[in-house]
VMD Tcl script that draws the C-alpha trace (Angstrom):
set ca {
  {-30.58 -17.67 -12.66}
  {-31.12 -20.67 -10.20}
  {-31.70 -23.97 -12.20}
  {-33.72 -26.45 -10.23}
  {-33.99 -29.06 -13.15}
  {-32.02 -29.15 -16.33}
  {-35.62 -27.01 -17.99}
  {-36.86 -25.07 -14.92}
  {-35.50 -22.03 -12.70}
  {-36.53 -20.69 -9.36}
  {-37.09 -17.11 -11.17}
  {-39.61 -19.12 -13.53}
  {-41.65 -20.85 -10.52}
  {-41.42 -17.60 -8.54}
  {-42.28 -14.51 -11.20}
  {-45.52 -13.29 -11.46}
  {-46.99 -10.11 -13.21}
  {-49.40 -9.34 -10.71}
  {-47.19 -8.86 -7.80}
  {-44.72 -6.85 -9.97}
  {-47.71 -4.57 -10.29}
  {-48.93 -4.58 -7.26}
  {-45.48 -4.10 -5.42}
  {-45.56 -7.80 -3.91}
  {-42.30 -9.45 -3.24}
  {-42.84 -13.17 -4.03}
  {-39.52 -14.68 -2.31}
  {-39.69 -17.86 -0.93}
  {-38.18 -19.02 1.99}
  {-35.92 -21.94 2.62}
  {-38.93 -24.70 2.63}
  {-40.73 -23.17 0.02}
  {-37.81 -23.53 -1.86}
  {-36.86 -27.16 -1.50}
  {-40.57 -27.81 -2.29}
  {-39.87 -26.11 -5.67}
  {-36.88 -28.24 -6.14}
  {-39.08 -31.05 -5.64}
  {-41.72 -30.06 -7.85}
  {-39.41 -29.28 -10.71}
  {-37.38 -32.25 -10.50}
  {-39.89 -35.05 -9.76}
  {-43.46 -33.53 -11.76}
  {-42.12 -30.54 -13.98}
  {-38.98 -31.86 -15.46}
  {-40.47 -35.66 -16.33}
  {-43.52 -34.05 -17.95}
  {-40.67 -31.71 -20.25}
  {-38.95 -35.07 -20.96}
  {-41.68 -36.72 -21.98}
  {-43.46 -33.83 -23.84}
  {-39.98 -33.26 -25.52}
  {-40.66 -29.45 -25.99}
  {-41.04 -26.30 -23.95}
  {-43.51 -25.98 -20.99}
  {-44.16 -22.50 -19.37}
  {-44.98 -22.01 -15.91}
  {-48.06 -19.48 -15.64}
  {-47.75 -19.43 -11.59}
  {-45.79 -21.75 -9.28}
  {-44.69 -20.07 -6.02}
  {-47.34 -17.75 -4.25}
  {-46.83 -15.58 -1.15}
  {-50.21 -15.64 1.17}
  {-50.34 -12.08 -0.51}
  {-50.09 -12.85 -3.66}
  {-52.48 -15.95 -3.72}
  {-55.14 -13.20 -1.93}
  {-54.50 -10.86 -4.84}
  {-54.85 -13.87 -7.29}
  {-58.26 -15.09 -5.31}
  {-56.27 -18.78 -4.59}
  {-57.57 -20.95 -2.43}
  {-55.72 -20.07 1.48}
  {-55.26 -23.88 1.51}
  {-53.85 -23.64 -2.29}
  {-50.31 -25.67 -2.49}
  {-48.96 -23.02 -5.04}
  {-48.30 -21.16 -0.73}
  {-46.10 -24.01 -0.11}
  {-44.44 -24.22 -3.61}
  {-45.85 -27.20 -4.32}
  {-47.69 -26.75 -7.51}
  {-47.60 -25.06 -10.78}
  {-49.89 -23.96 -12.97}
  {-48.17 -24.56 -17.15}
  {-48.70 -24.38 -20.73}
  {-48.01 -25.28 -23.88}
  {-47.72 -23.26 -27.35}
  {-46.24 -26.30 -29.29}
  {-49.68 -28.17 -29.39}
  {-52.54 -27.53 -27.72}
  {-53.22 -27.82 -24.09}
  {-55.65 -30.61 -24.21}
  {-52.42 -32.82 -25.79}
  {-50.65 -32.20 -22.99}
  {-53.06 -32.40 -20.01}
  {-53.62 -36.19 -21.85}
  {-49.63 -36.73 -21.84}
  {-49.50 -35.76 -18.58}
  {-52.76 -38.69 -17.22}
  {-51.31 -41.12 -19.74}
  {-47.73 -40.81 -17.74}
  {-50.11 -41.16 -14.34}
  {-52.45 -43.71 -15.66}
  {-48.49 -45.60 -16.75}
  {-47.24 -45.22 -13.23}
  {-44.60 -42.62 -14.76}
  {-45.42 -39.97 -12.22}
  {-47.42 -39.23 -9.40}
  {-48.69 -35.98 -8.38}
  {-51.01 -34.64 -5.94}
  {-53.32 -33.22 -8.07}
  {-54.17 -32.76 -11.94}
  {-56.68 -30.13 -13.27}
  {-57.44 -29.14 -16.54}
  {-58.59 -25.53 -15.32}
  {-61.50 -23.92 -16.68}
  {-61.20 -23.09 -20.23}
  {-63.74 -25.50 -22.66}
  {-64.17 -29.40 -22.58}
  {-61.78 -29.07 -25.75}
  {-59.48 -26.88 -24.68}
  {-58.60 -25.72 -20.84}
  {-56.80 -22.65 -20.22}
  {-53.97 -23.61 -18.26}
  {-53.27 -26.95 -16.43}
  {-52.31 -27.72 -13.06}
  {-49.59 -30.00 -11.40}
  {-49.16 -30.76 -7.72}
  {-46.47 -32.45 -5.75}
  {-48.12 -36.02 -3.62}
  {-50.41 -35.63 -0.68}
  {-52.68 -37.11 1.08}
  {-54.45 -37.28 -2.25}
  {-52.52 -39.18 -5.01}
  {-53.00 -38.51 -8.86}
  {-56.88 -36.25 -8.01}
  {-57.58 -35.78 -11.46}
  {-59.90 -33.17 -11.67}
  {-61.92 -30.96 -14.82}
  {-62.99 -27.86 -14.01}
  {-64.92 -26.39 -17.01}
  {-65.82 -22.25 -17.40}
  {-69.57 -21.46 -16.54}
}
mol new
graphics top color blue
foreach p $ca { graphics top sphere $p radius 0.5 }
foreach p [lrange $ca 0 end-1] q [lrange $ca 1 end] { graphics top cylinder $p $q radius 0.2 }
display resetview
C-alpha cells in the first residue's frame, strides 16, 4: 500500500467497485497522482485530524471511463484526482459536512468545492471535497428530488 497522508492510501482514492465489475482499470498517471497527494495531505488528512476518527473515501480518482460509467460530470475534478467523495459511520454525515464548513468558515482549510450530495436536508448521502480552483470554498446542497 502507498500512503499519501498518515490516514489515506492511493489504493483507497483509486478503488472502485464499479470498474472492478466492469473490467475498468482505474490507474492514474503521474499528475493524477500528485493531485491525490495533494488532496490527501492538504483537504483529506486535516478533515481526519480534526474529525479525530475514520473517514472513508466512496470515490476519489476516476478514469474518463469510469466517470462515464458513474454518469460524472466530463468536467468532474474526481478525472484529475482532485476530489473525493467520503463518509462517516462514527456520527452521522450531517456532523461532519458541518465540521468540515466550520474548519472553512475558521480559515482551517480551503477547498474548491463542498457538497452535501443528495441524500435529505437532514442527512446527505455522501459528501464531497475538492482541491482550490478558480472557485474557493463553493459550498453547495444538493438535495434528492
Amino acid at each position: 500500500m502507498e500512503n499519501l497522508s498518515d490516514n489515506f492510501t492511493l489504493e483507497e482514492l483509486t478503488s472502485s467497485n464499479t470498474a472492478k465489475a466492469k473490467g475498468i482499470n482505474n490507474t492514474p498517471g503521474a499528475i493524477e497522482k500528485q493531485n491525490l497527494k495533494l488532496l490527501a495531505q492538504t483537504v483529506l488528512q486535516p478533515i481526519r485530524d480534526k474529525y479525530g476518527k475514520p473517514i472513508s473515501v466512496t470515490s476519489g480518482y476516476r478514469c474518463p471511463k469510469l466517470n462515464a460509467a458513474v454518469g460524472g460530470s466530463k468536467t468532474s475534478q474526481h478525472l484529475k484526482g482532485q476530489a473525493a467523495d467520503i463518509k462517516c459511520t462514527a456520527t452521522s454525515k450531517a456532523e461532519l459536512f458541518n465540521l468540515i464548513k466550520s474548519m472553512i468558515n475558521k480559515g482551517e482549510l480551503t477547498v474548491g468545492q463542498l457538497i452535501w450530495e443528495y441524500g435529505t436536508k437532514k442527512e446527505p448521502n455522501w459528501i464531497h471535497v475538492s482541491l482550490p480552483y478558480t472557485k474557493k470554498n463553493n459550498i453547495l446542497y444538493l438535495y434528492s428530488k
